[in-house]
LUMFI-651600 format. One record per residue: x, y, z of N, C-alpha, C, O in turn. Coordinates in steps of 0.02 Angstrom, whole numbers, plus 50000, padded with zeros to 5 digits. Layout:
<pts>
n.u	n.v	n.w	ca.u	ca.v	ca.w	c.u	c.v	c.w	o.u	o.v	o.w
X	Y	Z	X	Y	Z	X	Y	Z	X	Y	Z
...
</pts>
This chain:
<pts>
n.u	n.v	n.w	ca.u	ca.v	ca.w	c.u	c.v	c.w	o.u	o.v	o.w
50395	49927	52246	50329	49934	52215	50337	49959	52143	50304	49932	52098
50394	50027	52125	50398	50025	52053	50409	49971	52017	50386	49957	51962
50459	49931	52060	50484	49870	52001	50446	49839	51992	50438	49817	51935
50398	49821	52047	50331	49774	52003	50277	49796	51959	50240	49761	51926
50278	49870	51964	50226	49898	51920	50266	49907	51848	50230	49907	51798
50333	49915	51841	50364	49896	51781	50373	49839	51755	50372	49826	51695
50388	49786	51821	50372	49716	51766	50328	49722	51748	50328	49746	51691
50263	49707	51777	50178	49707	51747	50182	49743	51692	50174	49716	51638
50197	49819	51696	50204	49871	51643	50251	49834	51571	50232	49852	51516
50306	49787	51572	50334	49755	51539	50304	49698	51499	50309	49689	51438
50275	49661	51542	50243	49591	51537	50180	49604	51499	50160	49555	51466
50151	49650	51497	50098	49668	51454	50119	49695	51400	50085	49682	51350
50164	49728	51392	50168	49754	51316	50205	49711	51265	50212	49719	51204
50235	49650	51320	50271	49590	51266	50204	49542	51240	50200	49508	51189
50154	49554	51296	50105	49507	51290	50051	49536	51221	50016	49504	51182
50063	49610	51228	50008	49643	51166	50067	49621	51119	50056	49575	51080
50109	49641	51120	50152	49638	51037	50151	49541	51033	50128	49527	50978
50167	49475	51072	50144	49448	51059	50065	49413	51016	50059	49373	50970
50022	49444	51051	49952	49455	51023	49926	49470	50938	49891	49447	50893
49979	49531	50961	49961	49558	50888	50003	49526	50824	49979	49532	50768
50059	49496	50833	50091	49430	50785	50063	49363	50791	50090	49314	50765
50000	49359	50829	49969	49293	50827	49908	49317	50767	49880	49372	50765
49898	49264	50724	49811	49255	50701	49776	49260	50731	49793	49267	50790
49708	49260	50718	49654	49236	50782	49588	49202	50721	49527	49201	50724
49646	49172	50662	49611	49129	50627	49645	49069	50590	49676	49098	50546
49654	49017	50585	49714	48978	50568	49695	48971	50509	49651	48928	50503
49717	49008	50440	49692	49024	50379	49733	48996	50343	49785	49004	50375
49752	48954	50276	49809	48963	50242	49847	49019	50222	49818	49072	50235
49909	49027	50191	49942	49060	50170	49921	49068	50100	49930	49018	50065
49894	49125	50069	49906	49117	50010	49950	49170	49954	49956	49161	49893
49977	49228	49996	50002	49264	49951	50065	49227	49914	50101	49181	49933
50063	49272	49840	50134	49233	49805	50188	49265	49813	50235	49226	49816
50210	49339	49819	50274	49364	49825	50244	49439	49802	50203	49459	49760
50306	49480	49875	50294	49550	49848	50298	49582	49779	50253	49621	49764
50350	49569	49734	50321	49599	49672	50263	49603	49635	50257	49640	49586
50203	49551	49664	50147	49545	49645	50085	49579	49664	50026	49564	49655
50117	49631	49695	50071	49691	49724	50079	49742	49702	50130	49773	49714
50027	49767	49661	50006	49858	49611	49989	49891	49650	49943	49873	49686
50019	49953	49658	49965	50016	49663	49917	50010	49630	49927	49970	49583
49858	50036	49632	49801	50046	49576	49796	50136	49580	49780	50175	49625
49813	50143	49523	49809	50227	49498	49759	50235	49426	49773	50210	49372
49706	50272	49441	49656	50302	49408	49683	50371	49363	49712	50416	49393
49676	50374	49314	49684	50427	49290	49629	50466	49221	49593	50429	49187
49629	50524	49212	49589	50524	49139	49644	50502	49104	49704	50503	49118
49605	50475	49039	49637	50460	48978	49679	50512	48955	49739	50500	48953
49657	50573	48935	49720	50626	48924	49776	50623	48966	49828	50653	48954
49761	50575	49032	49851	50576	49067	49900	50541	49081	49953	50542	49111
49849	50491	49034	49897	50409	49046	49954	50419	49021	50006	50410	49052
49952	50444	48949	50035	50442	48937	50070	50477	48958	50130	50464	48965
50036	50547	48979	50109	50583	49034	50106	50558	49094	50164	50553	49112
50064	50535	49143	50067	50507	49203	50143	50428	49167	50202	50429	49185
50116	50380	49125	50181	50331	49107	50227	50356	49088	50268	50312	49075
50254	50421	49075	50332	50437	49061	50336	50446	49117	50366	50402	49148
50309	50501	49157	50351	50543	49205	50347	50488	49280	50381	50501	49330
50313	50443	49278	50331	50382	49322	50398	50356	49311	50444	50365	49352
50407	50312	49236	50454	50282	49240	50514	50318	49226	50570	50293	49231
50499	50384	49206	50583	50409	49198	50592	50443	49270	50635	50486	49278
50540	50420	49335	50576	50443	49402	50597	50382	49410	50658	50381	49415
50563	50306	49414	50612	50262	49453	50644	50195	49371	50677	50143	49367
50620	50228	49337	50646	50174	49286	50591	50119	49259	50533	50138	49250
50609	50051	49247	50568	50009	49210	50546	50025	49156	50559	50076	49125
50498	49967	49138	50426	49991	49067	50385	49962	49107	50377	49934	49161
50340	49994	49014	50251	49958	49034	50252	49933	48989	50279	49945	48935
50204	49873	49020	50158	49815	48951	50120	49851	48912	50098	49904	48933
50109	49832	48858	50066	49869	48816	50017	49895	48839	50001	49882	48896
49985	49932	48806	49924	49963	48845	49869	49934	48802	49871	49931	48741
49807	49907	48851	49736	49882	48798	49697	49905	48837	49708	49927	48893
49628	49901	48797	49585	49961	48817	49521	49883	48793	49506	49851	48743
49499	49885	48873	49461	49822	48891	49419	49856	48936	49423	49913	48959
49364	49798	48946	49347	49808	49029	49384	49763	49069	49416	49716	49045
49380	49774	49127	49397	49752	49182	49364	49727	49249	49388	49694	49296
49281	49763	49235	49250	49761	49285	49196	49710	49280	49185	49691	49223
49166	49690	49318	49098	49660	49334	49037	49693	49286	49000	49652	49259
49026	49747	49276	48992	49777	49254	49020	49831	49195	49072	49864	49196
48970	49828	49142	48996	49888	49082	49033	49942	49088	49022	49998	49111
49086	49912	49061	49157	49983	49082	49184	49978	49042	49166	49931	49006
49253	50024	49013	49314	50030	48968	49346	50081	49005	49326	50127	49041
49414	50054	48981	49501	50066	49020	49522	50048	48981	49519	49995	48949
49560	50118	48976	49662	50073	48948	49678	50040	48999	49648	50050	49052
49719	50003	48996	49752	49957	49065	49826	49945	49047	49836	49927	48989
49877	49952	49084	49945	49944	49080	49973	49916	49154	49932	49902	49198
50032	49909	49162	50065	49891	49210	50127	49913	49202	50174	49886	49174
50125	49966	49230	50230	50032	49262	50277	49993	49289	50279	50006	49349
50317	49950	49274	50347	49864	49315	50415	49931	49306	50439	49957	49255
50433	49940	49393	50498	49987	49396	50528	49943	49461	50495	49900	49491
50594	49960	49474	50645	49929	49514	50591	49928	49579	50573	49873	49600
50561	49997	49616	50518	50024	49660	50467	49996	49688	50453	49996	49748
50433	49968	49637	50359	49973	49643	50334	49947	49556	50371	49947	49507
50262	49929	49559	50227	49922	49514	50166	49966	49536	50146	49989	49590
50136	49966	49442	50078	50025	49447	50027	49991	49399	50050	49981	49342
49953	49968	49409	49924	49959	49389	49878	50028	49350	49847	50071	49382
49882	50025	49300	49846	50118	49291	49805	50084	49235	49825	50035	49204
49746	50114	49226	49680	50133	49212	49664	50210	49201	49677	50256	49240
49639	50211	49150	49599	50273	49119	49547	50258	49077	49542	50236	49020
49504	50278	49127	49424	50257	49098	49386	50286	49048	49381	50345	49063
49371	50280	49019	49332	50331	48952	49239	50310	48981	49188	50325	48950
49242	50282	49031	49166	50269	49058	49165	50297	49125	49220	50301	49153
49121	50312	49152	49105	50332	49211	49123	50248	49258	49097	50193	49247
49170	50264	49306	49184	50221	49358	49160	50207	49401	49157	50245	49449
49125	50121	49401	49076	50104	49463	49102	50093	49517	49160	50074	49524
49058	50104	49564	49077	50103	49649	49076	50035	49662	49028	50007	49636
49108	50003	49691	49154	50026	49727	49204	50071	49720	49219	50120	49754
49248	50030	49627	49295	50021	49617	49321	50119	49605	49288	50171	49602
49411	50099	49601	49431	50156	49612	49445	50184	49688	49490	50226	49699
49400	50156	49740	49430	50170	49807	49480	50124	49821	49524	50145	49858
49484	50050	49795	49535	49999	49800	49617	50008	49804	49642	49997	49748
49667	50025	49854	49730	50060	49845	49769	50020	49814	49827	50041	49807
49753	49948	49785	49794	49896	49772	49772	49833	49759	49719	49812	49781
49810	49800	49724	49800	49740	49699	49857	49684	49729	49916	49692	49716
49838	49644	49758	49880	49584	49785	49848	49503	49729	49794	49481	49708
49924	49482	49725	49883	49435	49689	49896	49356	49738	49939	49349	49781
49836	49296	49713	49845	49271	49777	49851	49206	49732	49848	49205	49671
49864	49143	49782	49866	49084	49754	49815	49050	49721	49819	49030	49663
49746	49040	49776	49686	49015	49747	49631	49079	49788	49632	49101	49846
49589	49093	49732	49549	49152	49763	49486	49112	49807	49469	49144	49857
49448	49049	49798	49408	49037	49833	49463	49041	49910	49431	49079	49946
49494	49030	49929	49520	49009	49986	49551	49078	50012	49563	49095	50070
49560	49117	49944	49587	49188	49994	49535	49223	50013	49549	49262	50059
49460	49224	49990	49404	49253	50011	49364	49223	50073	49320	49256	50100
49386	49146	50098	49361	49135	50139	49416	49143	50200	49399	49149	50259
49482	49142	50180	49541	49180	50227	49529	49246	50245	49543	49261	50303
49508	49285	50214	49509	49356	50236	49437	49368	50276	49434	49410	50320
49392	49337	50261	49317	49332	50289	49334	49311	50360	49320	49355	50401
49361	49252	50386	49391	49226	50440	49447	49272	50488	49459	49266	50549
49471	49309	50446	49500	49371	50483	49465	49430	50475	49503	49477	50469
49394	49449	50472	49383	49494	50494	49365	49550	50423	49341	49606	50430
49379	49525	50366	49386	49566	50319	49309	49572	50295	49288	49516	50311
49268	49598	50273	49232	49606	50209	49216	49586	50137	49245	49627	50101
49187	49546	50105	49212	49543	50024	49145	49600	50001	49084	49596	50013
49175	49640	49973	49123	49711	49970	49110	49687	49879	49052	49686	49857
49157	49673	49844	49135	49655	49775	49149	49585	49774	49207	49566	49773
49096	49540	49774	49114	49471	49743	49153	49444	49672	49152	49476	49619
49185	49382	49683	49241	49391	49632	49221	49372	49575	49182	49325	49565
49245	49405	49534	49211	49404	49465	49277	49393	49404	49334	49406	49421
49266	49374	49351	49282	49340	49312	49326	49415	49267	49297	49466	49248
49383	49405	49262	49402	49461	49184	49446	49428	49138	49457	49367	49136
49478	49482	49093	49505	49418	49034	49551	49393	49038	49564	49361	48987
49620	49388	49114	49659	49318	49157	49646	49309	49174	49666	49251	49172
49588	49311	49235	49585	49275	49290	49545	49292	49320	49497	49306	49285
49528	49305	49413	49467	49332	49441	49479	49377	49477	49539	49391	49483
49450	49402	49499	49467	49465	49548	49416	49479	49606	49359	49456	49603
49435	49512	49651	49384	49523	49715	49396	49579	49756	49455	49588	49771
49355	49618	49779	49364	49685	49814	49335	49647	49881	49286	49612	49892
49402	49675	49928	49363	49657	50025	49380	49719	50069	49430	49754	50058
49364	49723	50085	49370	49786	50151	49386	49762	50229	49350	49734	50271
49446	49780	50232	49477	49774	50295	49419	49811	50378	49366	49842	50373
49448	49796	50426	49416	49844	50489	49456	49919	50473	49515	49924	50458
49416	49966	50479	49450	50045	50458	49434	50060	50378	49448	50115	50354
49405	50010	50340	49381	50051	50300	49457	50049	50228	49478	50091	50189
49476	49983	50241	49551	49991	50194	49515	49937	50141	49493	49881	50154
49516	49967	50081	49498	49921	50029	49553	49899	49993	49600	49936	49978
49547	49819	49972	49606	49828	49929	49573	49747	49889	49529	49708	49907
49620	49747	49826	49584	49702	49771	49613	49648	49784	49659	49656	49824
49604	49581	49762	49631	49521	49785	49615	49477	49701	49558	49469	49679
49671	49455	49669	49658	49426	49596	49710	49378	49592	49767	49376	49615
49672	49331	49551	49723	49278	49533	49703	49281	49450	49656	49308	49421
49760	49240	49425	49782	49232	49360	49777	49159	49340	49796	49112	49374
49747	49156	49280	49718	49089	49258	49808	49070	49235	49821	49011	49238
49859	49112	49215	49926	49076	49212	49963	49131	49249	49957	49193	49246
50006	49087	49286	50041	49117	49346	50108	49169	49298	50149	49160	49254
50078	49239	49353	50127	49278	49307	50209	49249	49331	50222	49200	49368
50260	49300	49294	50340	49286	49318	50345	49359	49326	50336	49386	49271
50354	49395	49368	50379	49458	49369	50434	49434	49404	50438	49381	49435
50504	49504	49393	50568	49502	49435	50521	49540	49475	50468	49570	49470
50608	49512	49558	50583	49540	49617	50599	49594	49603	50636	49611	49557
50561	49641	49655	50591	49725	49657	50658	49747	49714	50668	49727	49771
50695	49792	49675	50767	49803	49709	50733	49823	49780	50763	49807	49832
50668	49859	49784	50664	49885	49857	50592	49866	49846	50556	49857	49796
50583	49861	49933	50513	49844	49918	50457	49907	49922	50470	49938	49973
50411	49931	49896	50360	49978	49937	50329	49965	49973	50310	49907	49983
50311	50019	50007	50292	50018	50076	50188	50033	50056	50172	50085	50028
50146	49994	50072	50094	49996	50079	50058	50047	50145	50033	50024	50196
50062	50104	50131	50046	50172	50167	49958	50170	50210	49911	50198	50182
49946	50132	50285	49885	50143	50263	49850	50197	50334	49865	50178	50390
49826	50229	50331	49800	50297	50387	49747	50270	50418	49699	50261	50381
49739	50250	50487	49699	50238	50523	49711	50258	50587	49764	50261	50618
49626	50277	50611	49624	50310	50689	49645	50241	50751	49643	50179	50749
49662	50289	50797	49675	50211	50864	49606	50170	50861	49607	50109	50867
49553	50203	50851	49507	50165	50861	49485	50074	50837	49458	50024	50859
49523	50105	50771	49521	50043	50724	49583	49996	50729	49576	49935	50725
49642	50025	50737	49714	50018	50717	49731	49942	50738	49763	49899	50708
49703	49940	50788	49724	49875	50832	49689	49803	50775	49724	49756	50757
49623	49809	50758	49603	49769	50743	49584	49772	50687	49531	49748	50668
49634	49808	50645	49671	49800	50561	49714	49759	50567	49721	49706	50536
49752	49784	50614	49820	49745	50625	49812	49665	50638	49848	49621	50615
49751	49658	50684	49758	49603	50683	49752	49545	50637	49790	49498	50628
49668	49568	50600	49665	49555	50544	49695	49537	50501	49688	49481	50476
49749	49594	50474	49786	49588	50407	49818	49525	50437	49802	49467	50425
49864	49544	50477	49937	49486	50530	49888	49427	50497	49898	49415	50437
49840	49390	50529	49796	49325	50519	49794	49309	50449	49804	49253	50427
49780	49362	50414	49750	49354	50330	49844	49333	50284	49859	49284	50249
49887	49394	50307	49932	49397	50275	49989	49353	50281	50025	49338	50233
49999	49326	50353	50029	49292	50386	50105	49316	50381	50155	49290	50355
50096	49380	50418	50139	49438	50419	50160	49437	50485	50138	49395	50525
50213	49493	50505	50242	49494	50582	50226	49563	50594	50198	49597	50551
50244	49589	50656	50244	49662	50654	50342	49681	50661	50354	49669	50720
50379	49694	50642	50422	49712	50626	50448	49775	50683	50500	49773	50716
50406	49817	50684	50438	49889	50737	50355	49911	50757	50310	49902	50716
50346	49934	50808	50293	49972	50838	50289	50031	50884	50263	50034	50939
50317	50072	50854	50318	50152	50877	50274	50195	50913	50251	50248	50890
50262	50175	50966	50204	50216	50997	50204	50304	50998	50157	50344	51003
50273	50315	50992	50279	50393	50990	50329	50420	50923	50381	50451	50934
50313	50410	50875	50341	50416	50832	50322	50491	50793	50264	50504	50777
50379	50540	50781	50359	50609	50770	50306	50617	50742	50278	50568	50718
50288	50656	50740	50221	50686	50694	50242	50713	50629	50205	50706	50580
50315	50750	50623	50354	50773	50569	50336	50724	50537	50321	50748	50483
50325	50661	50535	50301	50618	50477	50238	50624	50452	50228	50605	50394
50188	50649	50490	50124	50670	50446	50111	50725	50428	50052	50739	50420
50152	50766	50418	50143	50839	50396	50136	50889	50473	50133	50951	50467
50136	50862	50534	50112	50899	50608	50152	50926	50610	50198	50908	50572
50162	50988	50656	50228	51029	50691	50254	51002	50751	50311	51017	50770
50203	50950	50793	50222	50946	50841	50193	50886	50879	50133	50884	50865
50206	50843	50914	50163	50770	50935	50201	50738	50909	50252	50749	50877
50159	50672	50931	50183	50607	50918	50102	50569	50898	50048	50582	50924
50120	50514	50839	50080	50462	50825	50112	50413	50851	50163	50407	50885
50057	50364	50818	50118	50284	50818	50104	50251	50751	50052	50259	50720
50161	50208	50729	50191	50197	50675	50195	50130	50689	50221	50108	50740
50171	50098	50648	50155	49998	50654	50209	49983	50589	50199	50023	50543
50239	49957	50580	50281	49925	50528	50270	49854	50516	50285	49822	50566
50241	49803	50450	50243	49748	50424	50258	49712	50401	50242	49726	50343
50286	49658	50399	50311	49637	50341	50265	49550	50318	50254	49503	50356
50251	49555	50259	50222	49485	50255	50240	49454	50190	50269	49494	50153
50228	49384	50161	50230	49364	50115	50208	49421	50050	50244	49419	50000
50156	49466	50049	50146	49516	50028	50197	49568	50007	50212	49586	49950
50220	49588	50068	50258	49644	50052	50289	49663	50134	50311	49637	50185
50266	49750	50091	50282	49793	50164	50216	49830	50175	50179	49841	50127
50197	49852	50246	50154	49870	50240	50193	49936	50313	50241	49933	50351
50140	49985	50300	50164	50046	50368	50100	50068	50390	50062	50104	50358
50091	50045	50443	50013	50078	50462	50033	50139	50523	50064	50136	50576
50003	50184	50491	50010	50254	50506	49915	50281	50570	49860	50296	50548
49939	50276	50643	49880	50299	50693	49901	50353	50695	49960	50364	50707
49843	50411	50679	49859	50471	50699	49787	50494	50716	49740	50455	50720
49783	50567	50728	49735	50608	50759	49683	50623	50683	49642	50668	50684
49690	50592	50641	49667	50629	50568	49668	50685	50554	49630	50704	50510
49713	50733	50589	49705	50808	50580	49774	50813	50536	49826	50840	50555
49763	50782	50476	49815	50793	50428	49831	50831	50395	49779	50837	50363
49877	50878	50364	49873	50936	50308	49884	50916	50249	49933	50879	50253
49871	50917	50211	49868	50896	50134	49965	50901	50102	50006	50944	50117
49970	50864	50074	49923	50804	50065	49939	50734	50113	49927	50676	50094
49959	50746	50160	49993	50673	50209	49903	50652	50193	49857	50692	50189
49897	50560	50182	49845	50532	50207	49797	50521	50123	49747	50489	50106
49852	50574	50084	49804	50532	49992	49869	50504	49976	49874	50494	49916
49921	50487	50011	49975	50420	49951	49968	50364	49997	49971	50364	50058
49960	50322	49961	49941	50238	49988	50010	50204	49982	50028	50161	50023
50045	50221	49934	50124	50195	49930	50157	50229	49928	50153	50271	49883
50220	50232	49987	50287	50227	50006	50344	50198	49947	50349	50138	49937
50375	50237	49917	50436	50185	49860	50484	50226	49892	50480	50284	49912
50541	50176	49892	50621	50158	49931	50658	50159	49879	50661	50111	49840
50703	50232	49869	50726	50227	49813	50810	50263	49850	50809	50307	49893
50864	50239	49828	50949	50251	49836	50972	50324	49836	51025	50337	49864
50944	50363	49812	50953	50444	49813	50897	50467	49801	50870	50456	49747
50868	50506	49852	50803	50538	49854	50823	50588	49814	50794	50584	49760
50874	50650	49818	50860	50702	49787	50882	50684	49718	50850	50714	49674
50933	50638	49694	50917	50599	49612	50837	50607	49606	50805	50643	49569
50819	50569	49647	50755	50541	49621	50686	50609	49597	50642	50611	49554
50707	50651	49645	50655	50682	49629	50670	50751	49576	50634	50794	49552
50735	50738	49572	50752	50787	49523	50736	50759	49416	50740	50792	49364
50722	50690	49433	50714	50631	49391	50640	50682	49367	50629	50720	49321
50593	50655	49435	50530	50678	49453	50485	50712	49428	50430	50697	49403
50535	50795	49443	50500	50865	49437	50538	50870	49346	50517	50909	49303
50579	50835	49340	50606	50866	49243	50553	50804	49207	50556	50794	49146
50499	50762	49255	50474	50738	49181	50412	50760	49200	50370	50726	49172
50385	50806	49240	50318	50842	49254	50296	50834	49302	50237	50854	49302
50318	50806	49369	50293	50785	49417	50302	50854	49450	50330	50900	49421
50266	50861	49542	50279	50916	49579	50271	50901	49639	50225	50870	49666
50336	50934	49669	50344	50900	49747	50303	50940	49782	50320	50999	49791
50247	50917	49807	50220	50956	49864	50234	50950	49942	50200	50977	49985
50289	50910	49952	50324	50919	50040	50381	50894	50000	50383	50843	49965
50435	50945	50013	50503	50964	49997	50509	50914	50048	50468	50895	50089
50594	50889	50032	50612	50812	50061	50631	50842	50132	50654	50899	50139
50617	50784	50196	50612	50812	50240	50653	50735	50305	50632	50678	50302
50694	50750	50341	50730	50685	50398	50679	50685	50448	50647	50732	50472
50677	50614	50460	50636	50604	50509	50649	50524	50544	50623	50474	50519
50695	50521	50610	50727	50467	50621	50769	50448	50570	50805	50489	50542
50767	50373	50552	50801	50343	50502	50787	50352	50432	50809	50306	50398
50760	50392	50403	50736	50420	50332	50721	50486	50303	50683	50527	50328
50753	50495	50252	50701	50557	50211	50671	50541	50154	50680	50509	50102
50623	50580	50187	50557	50573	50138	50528	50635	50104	50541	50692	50122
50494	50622	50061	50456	50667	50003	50395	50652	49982	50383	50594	49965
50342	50706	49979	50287	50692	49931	50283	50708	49864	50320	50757	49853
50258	50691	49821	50270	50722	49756	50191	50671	49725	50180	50610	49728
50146	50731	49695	50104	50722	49636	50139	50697	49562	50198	50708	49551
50111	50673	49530	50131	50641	49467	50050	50688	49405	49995	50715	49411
50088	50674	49366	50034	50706	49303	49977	50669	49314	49985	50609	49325
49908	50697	49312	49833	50661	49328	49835	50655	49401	49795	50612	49418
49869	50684	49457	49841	50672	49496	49876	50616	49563	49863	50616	49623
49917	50577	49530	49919	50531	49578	49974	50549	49636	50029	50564	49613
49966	50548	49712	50012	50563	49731	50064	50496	49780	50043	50444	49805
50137	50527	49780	50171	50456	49813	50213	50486	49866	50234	50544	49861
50224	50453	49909	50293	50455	49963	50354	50432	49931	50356	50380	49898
50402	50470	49940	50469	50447	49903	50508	50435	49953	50506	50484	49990
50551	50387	49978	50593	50403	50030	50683	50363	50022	50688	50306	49997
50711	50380	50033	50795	50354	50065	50804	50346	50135	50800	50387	50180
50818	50273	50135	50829	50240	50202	50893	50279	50224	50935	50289	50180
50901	50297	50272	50978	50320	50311	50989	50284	50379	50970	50304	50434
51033	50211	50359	51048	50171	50393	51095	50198	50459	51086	50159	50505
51145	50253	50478	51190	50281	50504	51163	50287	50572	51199	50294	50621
51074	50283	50574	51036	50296	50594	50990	50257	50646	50939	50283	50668
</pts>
């Protein structure tokens, strides 16, 4: 009688993790490649230029010039740049106008092939288009909202950028209750035409700042990128649950010693947890990130 309540017990959880690597919309593909995905980081204008040193002298790269445009649908001004590092890219903005809502909750920018077709792709999975796509000075852009409340921007370019790939990829950080978790996942999987990679049902809590428990830990991978969807109890301590990106960098304590000498401040001292250590660390204006070193031994 156990063995059959363990097959069954078996046969169902190949059948959910099947499930959850299926669509449940037969959408095109349209992302172009992970380097083509920004953080979006807000800052005041007094911190753009220390927020752009003390970024790139932690993981390296430059930025494009900086111009001071709108960007939005509606009457606005921003500097606007792009942080292009081995890590990660950083879309940063510093507004000298009061910032309309939506925007600013958006954790990111993905850029896509053709936007009519990625707005009716993500609609078909479940998504939201919370800002209709609107016109700026490359190309168009569109705000949608996932199930759970995950916003993120979706833009194409009237000429297709060339960025190099990135040495590592970042990890797209996103915090959701069980309630939702399942049918983000599914969602994105359909929209992104992504896999699930690892699915951790008891995965420490030492990863969200807890003393003690277990979450579970969804791992992604899609034409996009990487993505880590993080189920927990929301009883988070600060700051686990304000960094949206994860960057994978070869020596963590290099890195953050890079970090804290160009103004940055670690607020969770680097810490092992399974196969990684990880770090939080604020940046000048505010923005905060997960830093981590893979430890393969592991």
């Amino acid at each position: 009688m156990y063995k059959k309540v363990r097959t069954v017990s078996l046969a169902l959880t190949l059948l959910t993790g099947a499930m959850m690597n299926c669509a449940f919309a037969a959408t095109p593909a349209v992302a172009v490649a992970p380097q083509y995905d920004t953080s979006h980081v807000y800052v005041a204008p007094a911190d753009v230029d220390r927020f752009t040193q003390s970024f790139l002298a932690t993981f390296g790269g430059r930025s494009t010039p900086q111009v001071v445009v709108n960007v939005l649908p509606v009457p606005s001004s921003t500097t606007s740049q792009l942080l292009q590092t081995p890590a990660g890219t950083v879309s940063l903005f510093g507004f000298t106008t009061p910032i309309p809502h939506p925007f600013g909750q958006e954790r990111n920018g993905y850029l896509v092939k053709d936007m009519d077709a990625a707005l009716k792709a993500a609609r078909d999975n479940g998504a939201a288009v919370i800002v209709s796509d609107f016109p700026d000075p490359i190309g168009r852009d569109a705000v949608i909202q996932w199930p759970g409340g995950v916003n993120m921007q979706l833009y194409w370019h009237t000429k297709t950028p060339d960025y190099a790939a990135f040495q590592t990829l970042p990890e797209n950080r996103v915090y959701l209750s069980a309630d939702r978790a399942d049918t983000f996942i599914r969602s994105f999987l359909g929209f992104s035409h992504g896999k699930v990679l690892a699915d951790d049902k008891h995965a420490s809590a030492v990863d969200v700042g807890q003393v003690s428990g277990t979450y579970r830990r969804v791992e992604i991978e899609s034409p996009f990128g990487r993505m880590t969807v993080l189920v927990t109890n929301g009883q988070l301590p600060y700051p686990f649950g304000h960094e949206t990106t994860g960057y994978q960098v070869a020596d963590l304590t290099a890195t953050l010693g890079k970090a804290t000498g160009s103004g940055a401040k670690v607020l969770v001292p680097a810490f092992t947890s399974k196969n990684r250590r990880s770090a939080l660390v604020e940046f000048p204006g505010g923005y905060i990130a997960e830093i981590h070193q893979l430890n393969m031994a592991h």
